[in-house]
C-alpha positions as CSV (number, residue, x, y, z in Angstrom):
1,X,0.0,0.0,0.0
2,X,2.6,2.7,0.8
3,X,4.4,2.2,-2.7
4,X,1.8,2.9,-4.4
5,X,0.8,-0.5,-5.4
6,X,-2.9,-1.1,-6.2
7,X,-3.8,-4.3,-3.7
8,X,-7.5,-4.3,-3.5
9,X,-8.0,-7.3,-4.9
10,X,-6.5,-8.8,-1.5
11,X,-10.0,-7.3,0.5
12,X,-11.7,-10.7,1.1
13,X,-8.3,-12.5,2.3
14,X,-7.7,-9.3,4.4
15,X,-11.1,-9.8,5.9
16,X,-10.5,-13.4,6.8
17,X,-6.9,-12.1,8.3
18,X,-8.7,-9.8,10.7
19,X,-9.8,-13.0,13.0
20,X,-6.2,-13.4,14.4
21,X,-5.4,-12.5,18.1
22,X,-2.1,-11.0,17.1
23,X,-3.0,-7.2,18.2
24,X,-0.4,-5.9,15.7
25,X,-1.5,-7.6,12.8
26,X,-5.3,-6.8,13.9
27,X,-3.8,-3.0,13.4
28,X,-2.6,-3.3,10.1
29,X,-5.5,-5.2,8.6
30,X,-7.7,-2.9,9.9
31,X,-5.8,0.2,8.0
32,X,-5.9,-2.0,4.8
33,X,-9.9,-2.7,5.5
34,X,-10.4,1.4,6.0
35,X,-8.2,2.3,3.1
36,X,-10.0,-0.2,0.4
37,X,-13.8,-0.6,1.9
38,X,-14.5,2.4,-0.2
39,X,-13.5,0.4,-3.5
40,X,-14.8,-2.7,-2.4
41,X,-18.4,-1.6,-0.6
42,X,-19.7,-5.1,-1.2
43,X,-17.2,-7.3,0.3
44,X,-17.2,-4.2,3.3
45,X,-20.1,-5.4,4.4
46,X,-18.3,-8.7,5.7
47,X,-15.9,-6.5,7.4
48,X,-18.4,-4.6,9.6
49,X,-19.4,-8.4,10.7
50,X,-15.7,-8.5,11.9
51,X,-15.4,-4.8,13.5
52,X,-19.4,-5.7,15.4
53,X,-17.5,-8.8,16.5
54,X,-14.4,-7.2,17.9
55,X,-16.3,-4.2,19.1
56,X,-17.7,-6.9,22.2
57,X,-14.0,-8.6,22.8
58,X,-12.6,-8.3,26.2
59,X,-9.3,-6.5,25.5
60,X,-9.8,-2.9,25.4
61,X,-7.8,-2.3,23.2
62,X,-9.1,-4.5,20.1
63,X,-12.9,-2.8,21.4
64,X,-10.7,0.9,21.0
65,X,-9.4,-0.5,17.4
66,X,-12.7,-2.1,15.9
67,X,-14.5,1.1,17.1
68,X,-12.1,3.5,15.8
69,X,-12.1,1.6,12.6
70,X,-15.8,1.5,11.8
């Protein structure tokens, strides 16, 4: 993404990504899933299932990601 490189064709694989517990991972698929819904609006739809998910975890901080993402 930062070199310019078109990779939206990665959203649905991204989506499935964003299911780890790794917190830093969880960070950067969510600022590929923020940076591409727009292009993708019908696979974004999965992704809010995701954030709504997240949004009721027990770590603050993935609730403070998810919520800061949708």
């Amino acid at each position: 993404m930062t070199l310019g490189i078109d990779v939206s064709p990665l959203f649905s694989e991204m989506v499935m990504a964003s299911a780890t517990n790794d917190l830093v991972q969880k960070k950067m698929v969510y600022l590929y899933l923020v940076n591409y819904a727009e292009s993708n609006s019908e696979l974004a739809i999965l992704a809010v299932n995701t954030l709504q998910k997240d949004c009721r975890d027990d770590d603050p901080m993935i609730r403070g990601l998810a919520l800061r993402s949708l």
